[in-house]
C-alpha positions as CSV (number, residue, x, y, z in Angstrom):
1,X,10.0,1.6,-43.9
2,X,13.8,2.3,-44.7
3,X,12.9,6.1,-45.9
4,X,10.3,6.9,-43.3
5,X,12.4,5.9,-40.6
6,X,15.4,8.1,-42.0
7,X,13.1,11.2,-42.7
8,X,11.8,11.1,-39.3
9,X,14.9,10.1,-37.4
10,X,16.9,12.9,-39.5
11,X,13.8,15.4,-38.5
12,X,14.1,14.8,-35.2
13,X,17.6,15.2,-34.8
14,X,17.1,18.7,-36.3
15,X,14.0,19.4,-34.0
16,X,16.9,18.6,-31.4
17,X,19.7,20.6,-32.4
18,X,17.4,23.4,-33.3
19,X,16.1,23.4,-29.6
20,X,20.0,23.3,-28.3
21,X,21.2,25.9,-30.4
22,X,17.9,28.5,-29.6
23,X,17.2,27.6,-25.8
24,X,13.9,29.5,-26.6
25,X,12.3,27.5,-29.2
26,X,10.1,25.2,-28.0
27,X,8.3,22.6,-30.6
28,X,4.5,23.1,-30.8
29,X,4.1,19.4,-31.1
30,X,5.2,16.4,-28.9
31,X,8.4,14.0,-30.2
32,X,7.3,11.6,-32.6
33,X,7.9,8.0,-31.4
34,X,10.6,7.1,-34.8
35,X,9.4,3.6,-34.9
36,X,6.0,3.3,-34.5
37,X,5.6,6.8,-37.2
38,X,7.8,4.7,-39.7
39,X,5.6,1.7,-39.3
40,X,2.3,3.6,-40.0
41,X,3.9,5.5,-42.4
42,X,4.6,2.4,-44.1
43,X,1.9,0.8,-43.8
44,X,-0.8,4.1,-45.2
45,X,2.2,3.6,-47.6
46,X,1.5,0.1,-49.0
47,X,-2.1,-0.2,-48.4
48,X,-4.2,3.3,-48.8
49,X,-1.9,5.0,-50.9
50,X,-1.0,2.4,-53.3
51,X,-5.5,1.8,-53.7
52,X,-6.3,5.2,-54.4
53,X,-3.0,5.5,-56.9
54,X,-4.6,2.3,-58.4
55,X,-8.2,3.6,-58.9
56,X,-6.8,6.8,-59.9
57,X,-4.7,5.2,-62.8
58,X,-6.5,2.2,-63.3
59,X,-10.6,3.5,-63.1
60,X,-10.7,7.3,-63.1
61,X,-8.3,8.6,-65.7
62,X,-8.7,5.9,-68.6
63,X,-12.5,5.5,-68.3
64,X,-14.0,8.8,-66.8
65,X,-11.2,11.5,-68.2
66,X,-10.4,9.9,-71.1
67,X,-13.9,9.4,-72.0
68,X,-15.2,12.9,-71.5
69,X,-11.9,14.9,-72.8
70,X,-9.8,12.3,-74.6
71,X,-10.3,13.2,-78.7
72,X,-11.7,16.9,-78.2
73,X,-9.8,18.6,-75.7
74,X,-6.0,16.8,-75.1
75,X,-5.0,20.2,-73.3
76,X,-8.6,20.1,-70.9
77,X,-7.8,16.3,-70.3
78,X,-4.2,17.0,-69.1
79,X,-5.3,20.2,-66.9
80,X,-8.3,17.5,-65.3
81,X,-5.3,14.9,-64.9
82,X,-3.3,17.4,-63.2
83,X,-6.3,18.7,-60.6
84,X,-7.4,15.0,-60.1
85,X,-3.6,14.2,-59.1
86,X,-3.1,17.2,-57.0
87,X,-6.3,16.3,-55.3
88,X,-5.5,13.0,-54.6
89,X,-2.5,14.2,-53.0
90,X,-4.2,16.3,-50.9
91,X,-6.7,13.6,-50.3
92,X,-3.6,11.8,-49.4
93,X,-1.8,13.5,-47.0
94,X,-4.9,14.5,-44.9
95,X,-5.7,10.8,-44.3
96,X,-2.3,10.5,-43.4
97,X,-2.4,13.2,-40.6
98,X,-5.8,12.0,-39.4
99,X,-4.4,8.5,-38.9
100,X,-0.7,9.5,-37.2
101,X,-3.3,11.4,-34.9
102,X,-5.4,8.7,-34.4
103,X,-3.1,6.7,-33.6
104,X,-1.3,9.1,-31.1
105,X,1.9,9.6,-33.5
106,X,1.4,13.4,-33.6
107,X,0.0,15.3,-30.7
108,X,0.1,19.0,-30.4
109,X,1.7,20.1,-26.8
């Protein structure tokens, strides 16, 4: 909660001396309410993130890629570790979005 509420509260404090120092920029999205974004960032945090990171290390990797590329292929298991994390990522950051727009925490203008 500590870090989300710093990262947006430090964004929006550039989003506001950017629009003070260049009269003519005008943000594309609507202020984010610093609060409420912290709490559902926190939130996604603790609960969604922290069960897909958990299947991830705890189902996925030791029984499915270990299984099919563990003895043979050490450098094909790594490169599948790396593309299952990267996706995951992905996978993590657009349920994120979808949710802060959901909830009416980010709104184009």
């Amino acid at each position: 909660l500590i870090a989300s509420t710093i990262g947006y509260g430090f964004t929006s404090i550039l989003i506001l001396l950017r629009s003070l120092l260049v009269p003519s920029y005008a943000p594309q999205t609507v202020n984010v309410n610093v609060l409420y974004a912290s709490v559902f960032t926190g939130a996604f945090m603790a609960t969604v993130s922290n069960i897909r990171y958990q299947l991830l290390q705890g189902v996925v990797e030791p029984k499915i890629i270990d299984r099919l590329f563990g003895g043979k292929w050490p450098q094909v298991k790594t490169l599948v570790i790396v593309l299952v994390r990267w996706a995951n990522g992905l996978l993590g950051s657009t349920l994120a979005i979808m949710g802060m727009k959901y909830f009416g925490l980010q709104r184009l203008k």
